[in-house]
N, C-alpha and C positions, 0 to 999 in steps of 0.2 A: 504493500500500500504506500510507504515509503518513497520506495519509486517513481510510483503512479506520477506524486504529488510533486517529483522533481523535473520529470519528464513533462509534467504542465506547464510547470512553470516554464521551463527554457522552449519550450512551444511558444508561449506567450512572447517570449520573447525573442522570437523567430529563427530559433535553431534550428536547423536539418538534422533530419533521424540520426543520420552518422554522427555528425557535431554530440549531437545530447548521449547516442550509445558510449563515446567515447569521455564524455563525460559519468557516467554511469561506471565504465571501466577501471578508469582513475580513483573515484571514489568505493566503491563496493566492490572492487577487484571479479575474484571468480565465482563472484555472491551477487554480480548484477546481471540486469533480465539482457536477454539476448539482442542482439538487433532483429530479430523476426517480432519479437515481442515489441519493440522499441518503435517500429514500423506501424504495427498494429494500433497502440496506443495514440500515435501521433493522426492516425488517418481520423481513430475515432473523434479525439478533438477537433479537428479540420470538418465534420461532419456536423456539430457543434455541443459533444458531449462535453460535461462540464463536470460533472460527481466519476469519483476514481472507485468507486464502491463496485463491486461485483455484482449487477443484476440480479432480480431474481427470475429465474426462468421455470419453467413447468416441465423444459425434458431432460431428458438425463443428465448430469454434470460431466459424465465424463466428453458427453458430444461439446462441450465450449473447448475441452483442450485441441480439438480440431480446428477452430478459427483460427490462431494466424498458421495453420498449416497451409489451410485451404488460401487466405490471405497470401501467402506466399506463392502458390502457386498460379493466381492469376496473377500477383505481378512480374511472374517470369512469361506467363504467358496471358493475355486478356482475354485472348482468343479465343481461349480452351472450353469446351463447352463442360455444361455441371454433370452430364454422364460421366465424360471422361475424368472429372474431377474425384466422381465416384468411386469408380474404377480405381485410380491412383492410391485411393485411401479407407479403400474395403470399407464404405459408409454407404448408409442408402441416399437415393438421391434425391428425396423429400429431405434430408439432411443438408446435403450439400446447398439447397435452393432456401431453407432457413438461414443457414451460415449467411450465404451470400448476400440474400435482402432484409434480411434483419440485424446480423450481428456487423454486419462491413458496407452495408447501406449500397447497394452496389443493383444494375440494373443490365440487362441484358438487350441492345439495341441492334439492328439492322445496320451495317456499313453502306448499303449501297441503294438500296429501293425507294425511291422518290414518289410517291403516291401520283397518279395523273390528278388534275385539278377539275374538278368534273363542276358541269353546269348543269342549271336546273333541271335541264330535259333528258339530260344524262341520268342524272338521280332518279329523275322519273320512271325512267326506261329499266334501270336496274331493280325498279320496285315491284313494277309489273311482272319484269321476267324472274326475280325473286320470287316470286307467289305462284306462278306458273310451275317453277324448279321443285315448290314445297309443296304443292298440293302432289304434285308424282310421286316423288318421295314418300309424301306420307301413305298416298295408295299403293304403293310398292311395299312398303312396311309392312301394311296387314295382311300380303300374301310372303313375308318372311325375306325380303327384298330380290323376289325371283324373278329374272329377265330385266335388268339393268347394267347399263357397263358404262365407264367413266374414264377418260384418259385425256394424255397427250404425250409432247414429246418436248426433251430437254439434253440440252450438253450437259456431259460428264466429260471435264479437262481430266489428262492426265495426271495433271499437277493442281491441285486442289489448294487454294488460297483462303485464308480466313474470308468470313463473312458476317459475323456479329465477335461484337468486343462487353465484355465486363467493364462497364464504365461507375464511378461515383457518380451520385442522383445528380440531376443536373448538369450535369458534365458534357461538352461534345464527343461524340465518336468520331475517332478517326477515317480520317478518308483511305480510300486505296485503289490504286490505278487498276482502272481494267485490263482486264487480261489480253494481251496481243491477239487478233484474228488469227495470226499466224500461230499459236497454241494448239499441240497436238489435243482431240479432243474427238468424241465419237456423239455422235444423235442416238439418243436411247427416246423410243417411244415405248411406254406402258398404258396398258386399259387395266383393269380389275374390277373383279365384280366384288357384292357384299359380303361372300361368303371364302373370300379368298383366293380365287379363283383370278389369273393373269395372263395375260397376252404380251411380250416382252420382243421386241425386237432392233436388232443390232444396221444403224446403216452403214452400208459396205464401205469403206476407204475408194476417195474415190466420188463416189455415185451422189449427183446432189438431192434433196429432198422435195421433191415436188408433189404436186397433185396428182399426177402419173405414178409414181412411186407409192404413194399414199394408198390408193387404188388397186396397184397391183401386188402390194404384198399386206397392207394395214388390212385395209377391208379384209379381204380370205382369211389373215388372221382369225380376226375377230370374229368371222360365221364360225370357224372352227371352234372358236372356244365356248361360243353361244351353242352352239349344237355339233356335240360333237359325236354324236351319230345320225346327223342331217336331220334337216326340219322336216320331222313328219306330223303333219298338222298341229302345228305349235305357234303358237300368236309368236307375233315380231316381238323382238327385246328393243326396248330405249336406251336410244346411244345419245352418250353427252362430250361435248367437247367443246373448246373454247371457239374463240371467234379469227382464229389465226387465215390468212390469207390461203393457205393450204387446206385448210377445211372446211372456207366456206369457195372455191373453185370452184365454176360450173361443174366443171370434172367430176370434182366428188360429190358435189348432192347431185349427180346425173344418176351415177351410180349409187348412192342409198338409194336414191327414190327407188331402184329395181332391185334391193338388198334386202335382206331379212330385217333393218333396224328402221325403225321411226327417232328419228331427232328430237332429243330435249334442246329449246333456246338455251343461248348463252347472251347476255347483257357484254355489249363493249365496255372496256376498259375494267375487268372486274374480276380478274386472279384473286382478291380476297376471298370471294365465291366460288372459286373453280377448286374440287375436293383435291386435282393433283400437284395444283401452287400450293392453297393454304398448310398441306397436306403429309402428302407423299413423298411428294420429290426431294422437299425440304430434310423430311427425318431423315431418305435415307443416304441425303449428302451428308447432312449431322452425326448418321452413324460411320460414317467410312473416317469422320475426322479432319485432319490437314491430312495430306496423305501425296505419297510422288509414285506413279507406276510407271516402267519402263516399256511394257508389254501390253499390250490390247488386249489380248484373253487375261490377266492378271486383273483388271480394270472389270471386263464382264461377268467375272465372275463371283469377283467382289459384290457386285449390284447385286444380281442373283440371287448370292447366298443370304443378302439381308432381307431379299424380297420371301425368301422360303422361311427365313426365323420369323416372321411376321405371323403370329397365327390368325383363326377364324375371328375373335373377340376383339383384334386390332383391326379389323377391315369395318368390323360392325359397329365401333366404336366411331373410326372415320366417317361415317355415312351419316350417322349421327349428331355428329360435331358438325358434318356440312348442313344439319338441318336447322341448327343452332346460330350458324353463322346467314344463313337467308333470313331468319327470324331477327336477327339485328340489324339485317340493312332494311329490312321494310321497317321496321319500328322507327327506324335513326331519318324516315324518308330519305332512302339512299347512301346515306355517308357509308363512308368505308369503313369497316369493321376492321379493328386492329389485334 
């Protein structure tokens, strides 16, 4: 406690963590608090804690000797997400996410996503197709969400770059340059149904992504996975996808219109609402981490295998969560749901 109250003071009086540990050193020799400790302290004051007393907390005591562990570890990295933070210190990760936002006041931001600035008629538009999105869903629910499929497609760089940073409240995040075009990097399209159920394909090195391509490999895909012992008298499944130039092609609604699926709308500019933004794509960049592949099958199969550790209760969980996030942009009359 001692300490505490010396370590305020020369805060106060604008010392650097080192400055004050070294003072700490000097006086209390091999009897004073560490610099990880001294760090911790100092942020807490910066934050605008004022009492050096010990909280009282309701969970276990021994989970506080994990703060400035955890503390220490995103200041070597900010990057680091609270799974992995998990993972590093055999804690659950309802622990780690307590440590984080309550003992070190600390928030988890987006580096790069700039919300579009939507006008009225835009909000509008996302309200209507919002409710449109949610009455299916909810009819698809009571037959246990059977014949529905949901997708799109997204790069996977070889070389995986941070994308959200551990910041103090208030604080900006940092910026970070995009990634060169020229960045080795593969088109990964997935669809999945509520039950688990995925369609997963790789575009070839090479071969660019078009509405022709979309067509001739997406679609069959996806009949196959819808019926995969062909459609013998079985009502069309509803196919959902964003509003990308690739999928809304003459091309390709020529071809749905003569395909097994009927179109759910998608509202422009509205990845908040689309289950494989808000969703999907996100967890399973966040599960692969930072990460550098040398090898293209090293990279697919990585995806894969996280797509398979996924079980039935996470996909239904997802469908769910998409139904929660339509019911906030009609309530918010449009706003984007964060």
């Amino acid at each position: 406690m001692e300490q505490r109250c010396v370590i305020h003071f020369l805060f106060l009086k604008n010392f650097k963590g080192k400055q004050i540990h070294a003072e700490l050193m000097e006086v209390y020799g091999p009897n004073a608090y560490s610099y990880e400790s001294v760090k911790y302290w100092v942020k807490q004051f910066k934050l605008g804690r004022t009492d050096v007393n010990d909280e009282d907390r309701t969970g276990r005591p021994q989970e506080l000797a994990f703060v400035p562990l955890v503390d220490h570890i995103i200041e070597k990295d900010p990057y680091v997400s609270s799974r992995q933070i998990g993972k590093m210190l055999q804690i659950t990760h309802n622990t780690v996410i307590k440590i984080l936002t309550e003992n070190l006041g600390r928030e988890y931001r987006h580096l790069r996503w700039v919300p579009h600035c939507l006008n009225q008629l835009q909000k509008h538009n996302r309200v209507v197709k919002a409710k449109i999105i949610l009455d299916i869903l909810k009819e698809a629910r009571e037959s246990n969400f059977k014949g529905i499929l949901t997708g799109d497609e997204s790069w996977f760089v070889f070389t995986q770059t941070p994308t959200h940073q551990w910041i103090v409240r208030g604080e900006i995040p940092d910026e970070i340059e995009e990634p060169s075009r020229f960045q080795k990097k593969v088109m990964v399209t997935i669809f999945v149904t509520p039950d688990g159920k995925y369609f997963i394909d790789f575009l070839p090195k090479g071969q660019k992504y078009t509405a022709d391509y979309f067509c001739q490999n997406i679609i069959p895909g996806l009949e196959d996975l819808a019926f995969p012992n062909g459609r013998i008298n079985e009502r069309k499944w509803l196919l959902h996808f964003d509003n990308s130039p690739i999928h809304k092609a003459k091309l390709t609604i020529d071809n749905l219109d003569n395909s097994d699926f009927d179109l759910i709308p998608h509202p422009a500019y509205s990845p908040d609402i689309a289950l494989m933004d808000f969703g999907l794509f996100g967890t399973i960049k966040e599960k692969m981490g930072v990460y550098q592949y040398d090898d293209e099958n090293e990279l697919k199969n990585a995806i894969i295998e996280i797509l398979d550790s996924f079980g039935k209760d996470f996909f239904e969980k997802l469908f769910l969560t998409w139904e929660e996030r339509l019911k906030i942009c009609i309530s918010t009359n449009g706003e984007y749901v964060q």
